[in-house]
N, CA, C and O atoms as CSV, one atom per row, in Angstrom:
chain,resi,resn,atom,element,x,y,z
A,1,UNK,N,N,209.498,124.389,106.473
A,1,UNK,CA,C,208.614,125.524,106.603
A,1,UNK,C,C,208.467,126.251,105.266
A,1,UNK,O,O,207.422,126.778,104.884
A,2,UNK,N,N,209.462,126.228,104.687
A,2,UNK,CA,C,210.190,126.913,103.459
A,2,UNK,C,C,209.672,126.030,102.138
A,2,UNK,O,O,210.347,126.372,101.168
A,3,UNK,N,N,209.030,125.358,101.907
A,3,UNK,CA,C,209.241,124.119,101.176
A,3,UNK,C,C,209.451,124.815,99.590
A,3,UNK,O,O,210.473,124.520,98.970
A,4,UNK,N,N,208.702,125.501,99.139
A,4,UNK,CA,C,208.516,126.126,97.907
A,4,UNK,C,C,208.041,127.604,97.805
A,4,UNK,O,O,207.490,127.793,96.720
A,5,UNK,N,N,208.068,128.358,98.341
A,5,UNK,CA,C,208.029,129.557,98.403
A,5,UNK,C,C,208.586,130.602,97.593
A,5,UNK,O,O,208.047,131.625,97.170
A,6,UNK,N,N,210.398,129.940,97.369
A,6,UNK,CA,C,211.500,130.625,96.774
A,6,UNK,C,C,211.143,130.180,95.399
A,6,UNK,O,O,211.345,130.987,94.491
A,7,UNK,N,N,210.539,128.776,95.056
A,7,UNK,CA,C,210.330,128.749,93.777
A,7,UNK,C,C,210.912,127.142,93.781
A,7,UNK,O,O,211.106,126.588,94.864
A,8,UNK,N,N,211.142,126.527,92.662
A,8,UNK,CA,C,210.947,125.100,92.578
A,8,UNK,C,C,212.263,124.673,92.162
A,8,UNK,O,O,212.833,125.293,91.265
A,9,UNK,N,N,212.908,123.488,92.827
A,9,UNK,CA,C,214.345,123.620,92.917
A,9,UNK,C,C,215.087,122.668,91.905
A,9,UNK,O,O,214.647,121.522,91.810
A,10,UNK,N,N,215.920,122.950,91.318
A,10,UNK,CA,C,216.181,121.969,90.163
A,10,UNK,C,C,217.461,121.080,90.357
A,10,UNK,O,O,218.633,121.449,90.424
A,11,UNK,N,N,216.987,119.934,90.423
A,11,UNK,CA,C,219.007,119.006,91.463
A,11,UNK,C,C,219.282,118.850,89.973
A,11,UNK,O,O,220.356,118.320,90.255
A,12,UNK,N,N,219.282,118.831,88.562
A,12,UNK,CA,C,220.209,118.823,87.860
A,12,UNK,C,C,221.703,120.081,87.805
A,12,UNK,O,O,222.933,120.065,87.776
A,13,UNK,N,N,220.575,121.038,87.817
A,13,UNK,CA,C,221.501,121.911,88.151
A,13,UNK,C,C,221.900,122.990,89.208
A,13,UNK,O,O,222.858,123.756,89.101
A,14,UNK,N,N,220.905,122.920,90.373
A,14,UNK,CA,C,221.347,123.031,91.246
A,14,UNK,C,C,220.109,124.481,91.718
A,14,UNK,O,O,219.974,124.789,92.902
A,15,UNK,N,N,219.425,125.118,90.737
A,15,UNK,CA,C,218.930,126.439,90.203
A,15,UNK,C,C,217.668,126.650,91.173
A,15,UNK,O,O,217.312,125.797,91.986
A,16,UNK,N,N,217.032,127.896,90.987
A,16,UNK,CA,C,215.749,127.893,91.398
A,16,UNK,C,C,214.843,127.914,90.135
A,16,UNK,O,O,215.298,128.447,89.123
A,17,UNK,N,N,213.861,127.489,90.121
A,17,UNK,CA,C,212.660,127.902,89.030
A,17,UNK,C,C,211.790,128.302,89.487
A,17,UNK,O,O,211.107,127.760,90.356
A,18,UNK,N,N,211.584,129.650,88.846
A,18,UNK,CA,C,210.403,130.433,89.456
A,18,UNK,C,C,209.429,130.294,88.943
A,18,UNK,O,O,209.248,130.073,87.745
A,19,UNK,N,N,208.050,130.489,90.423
A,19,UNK,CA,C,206.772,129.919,90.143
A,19,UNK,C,C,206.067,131.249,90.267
A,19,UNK,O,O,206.322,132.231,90.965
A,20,UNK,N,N,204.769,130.918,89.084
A,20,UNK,CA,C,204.168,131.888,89.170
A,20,UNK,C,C,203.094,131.862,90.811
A,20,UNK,O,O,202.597,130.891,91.381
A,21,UNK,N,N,203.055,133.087,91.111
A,21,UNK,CA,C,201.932,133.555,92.481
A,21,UNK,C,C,200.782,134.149,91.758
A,21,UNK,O,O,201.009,134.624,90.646
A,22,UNK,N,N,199.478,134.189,92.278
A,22,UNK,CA,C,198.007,134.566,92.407
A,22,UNK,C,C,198.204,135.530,93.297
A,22,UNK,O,O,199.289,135.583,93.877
A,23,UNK,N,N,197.032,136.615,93.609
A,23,UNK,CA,C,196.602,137.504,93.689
A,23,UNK,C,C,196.924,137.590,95.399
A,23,UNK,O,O,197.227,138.682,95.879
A,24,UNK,N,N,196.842,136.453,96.208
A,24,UNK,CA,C,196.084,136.441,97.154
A,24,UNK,C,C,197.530,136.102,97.768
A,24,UNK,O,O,197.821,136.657,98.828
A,25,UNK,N,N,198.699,134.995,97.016
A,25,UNK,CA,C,200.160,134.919,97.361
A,25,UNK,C,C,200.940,136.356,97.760
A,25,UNK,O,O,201.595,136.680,98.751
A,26,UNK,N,N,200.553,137.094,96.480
A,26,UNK,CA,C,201.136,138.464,96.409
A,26,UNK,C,C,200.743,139.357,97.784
A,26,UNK,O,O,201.576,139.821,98.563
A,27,UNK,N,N,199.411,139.479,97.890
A,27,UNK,CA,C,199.062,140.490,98.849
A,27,UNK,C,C,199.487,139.858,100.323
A,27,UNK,O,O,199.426,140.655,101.260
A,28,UNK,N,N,199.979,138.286,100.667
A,28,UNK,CA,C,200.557,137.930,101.843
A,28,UNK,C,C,202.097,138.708,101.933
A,28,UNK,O,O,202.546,139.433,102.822
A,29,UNK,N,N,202.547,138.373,100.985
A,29,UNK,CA,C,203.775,138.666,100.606
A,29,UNK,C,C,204.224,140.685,100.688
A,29,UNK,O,O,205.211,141.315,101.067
A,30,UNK,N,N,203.177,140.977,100.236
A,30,UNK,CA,C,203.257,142.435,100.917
A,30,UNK,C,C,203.187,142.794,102.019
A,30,UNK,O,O,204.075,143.426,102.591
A,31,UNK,N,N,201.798,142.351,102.658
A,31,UNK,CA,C,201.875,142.902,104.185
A,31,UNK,C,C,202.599,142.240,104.898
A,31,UNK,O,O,203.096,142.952,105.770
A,32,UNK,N,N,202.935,141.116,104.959
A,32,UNK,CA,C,204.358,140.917,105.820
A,32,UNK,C,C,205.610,141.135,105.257
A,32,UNK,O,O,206.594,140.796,105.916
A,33,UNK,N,N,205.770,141.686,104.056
A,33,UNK,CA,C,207.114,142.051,104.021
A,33,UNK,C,C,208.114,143.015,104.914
A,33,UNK,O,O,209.293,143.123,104.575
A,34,UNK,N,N,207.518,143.822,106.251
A,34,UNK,CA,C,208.265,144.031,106.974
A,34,UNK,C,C,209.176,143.220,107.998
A,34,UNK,O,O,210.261,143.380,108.556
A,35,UNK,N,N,208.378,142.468,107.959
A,35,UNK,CA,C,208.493,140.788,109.139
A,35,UNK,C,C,209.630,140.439,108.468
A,35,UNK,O,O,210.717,140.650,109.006
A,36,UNK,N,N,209.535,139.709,106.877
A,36,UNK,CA,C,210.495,138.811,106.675
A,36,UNK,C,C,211.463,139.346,105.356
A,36,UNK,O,O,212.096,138.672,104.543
A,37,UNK,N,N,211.324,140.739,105.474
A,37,UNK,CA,C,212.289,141.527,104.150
A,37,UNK,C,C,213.648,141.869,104.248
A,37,UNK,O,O,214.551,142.159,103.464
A,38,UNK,N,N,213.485,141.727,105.621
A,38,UNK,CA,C,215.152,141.767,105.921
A,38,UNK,C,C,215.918,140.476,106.023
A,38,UNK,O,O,217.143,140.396,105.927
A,39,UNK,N,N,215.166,139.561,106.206
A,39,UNK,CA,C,216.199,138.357,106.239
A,39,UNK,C,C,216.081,137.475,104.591
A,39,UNK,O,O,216.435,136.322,104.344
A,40,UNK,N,N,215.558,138.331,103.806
A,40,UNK,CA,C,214.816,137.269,102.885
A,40,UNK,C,C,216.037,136.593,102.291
A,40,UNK,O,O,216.089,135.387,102.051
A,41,UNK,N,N,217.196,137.623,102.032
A,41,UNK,CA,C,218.340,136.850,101.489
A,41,UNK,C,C,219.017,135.755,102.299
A,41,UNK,O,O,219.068,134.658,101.742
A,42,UNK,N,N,219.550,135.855,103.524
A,42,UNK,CA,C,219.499,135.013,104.395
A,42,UNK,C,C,218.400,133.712,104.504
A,42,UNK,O,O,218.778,132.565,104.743
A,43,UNK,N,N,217.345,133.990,104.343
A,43,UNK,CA,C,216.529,132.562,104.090
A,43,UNK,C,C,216.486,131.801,102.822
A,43,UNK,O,O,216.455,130.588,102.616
A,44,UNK,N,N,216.493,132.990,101.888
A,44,UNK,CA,C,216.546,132.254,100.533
A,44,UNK,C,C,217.844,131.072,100.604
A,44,UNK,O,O,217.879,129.921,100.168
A,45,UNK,N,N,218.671,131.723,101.199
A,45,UNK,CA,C,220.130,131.102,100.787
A,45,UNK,C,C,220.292,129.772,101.395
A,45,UNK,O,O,220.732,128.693,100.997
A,46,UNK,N,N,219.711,130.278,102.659
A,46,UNK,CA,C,219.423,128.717,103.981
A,46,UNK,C,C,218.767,127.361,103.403
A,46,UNK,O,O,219.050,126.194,103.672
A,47,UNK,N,N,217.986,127.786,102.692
A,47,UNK,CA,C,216.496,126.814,101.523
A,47,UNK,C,C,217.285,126.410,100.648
A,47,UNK,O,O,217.190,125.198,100.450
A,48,UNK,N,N,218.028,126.936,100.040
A,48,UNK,CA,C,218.837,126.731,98.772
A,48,UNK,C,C,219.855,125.570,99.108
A,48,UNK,O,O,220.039,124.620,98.347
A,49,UNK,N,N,220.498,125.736,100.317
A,49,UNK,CA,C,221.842,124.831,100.719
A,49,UNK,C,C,221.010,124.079,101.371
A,49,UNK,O,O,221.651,123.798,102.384
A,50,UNK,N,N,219.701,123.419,101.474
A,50,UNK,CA,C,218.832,122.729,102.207
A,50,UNK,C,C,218.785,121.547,100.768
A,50,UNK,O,O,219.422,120.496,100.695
A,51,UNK,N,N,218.067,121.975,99.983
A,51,UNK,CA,C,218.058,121.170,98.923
A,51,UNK,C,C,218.439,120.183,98.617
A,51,UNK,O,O,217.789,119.138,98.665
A,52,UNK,N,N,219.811,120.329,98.158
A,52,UNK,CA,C,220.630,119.134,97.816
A,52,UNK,C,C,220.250,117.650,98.667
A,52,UNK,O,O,220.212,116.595,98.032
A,53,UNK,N,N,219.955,117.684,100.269
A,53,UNK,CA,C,220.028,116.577,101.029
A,53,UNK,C,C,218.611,116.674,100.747
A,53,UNK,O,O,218.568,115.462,100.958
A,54,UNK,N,N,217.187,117.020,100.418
A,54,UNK,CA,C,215.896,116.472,100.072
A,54,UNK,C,C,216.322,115.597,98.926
A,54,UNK,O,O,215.802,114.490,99.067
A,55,UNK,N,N,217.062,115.666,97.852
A,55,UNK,CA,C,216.901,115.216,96.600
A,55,UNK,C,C,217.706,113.870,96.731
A,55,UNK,O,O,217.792,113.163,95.727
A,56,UNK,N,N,218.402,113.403,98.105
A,56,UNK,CA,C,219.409,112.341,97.597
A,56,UNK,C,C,218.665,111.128,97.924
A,56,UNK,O,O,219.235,110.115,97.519
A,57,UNK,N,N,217.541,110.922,98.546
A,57,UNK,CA,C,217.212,109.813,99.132
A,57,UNK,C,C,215.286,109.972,98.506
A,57,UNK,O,O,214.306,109.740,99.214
A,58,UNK,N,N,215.263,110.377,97.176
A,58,UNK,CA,C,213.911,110.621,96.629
A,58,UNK,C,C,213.397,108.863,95.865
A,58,UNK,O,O,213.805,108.195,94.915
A,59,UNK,N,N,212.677,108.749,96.568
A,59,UNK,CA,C,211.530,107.535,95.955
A,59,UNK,C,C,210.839,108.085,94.636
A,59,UNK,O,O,210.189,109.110,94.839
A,60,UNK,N,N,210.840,107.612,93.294
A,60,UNK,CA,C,210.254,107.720,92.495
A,60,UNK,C,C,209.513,106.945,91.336
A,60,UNK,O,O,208.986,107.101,90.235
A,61,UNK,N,N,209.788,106.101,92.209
A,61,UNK,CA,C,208.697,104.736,91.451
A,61,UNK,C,C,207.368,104.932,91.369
A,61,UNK,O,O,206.641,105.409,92.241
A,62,UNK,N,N,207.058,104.535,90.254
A,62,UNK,CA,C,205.527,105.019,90.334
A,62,UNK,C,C,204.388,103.712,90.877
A,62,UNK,O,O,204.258,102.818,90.041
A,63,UNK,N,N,203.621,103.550,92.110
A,63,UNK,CA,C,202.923,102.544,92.220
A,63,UNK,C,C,201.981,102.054,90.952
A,63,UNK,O,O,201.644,102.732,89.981
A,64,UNK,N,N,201.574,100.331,91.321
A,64,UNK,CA,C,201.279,99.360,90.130
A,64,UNK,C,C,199.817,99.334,90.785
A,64,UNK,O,O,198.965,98.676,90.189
A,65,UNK,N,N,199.368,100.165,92.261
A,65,UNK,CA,C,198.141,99.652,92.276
A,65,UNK,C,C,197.069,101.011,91.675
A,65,UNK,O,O,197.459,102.153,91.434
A,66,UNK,N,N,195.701,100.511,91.535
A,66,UNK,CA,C,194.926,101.514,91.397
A,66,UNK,C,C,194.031,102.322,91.883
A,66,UNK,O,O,193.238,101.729,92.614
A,67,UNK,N,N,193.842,103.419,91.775
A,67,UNK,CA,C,192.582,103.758,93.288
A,67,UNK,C,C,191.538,103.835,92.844
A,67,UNK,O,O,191.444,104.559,91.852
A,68,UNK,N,N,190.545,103.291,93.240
A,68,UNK,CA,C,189.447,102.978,92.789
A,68,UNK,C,C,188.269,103.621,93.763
A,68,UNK,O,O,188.399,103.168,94.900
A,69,UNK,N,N,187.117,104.578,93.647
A,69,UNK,CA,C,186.593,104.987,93.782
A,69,UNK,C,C,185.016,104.977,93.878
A,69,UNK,O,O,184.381,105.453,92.937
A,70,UNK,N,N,184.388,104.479,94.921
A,70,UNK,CA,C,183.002,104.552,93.742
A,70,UNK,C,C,181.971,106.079,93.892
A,70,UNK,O,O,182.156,107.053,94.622
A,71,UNK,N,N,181.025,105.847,93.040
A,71,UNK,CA,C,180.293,107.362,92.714
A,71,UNK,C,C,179.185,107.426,93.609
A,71,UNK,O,O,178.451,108.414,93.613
């Protein structure tokens, strides 16, 4: 649900990297901040210890075919 919200997660070292938000991120992020301002530390933290098990089983080969398109 959470996927990137908190910011972009780094398995070398374990960190968050923060992403920049637009205009339109921000103003969600205000008016529901009553909804989800109290748990935010609690979720952040939940996302965070989530991590580690996305990163162990990551495919990163890059495919050999091409996509081809026509106009």
């Amino acid at each position: 649900m959470f996927k990137n919200w908190f910011g972009y997660y780094c398995d070398n070292c374990g960190e968050i990297i923060p992403v920049q938000r637009n205009l339109v991120s921000l103003t969600v992020l205000f008016l529901t901040f009553p909804i989800w301002g109290w748990f935010r530390k609690a979720l952040k933290q939940n996302w965070l210890n989530k991590q580690p098990d996305r990163y162990k089983n990551i495919n990163l080969e890059v495919s050999e075919t091409k996509n081809s398109t026509k106009n």
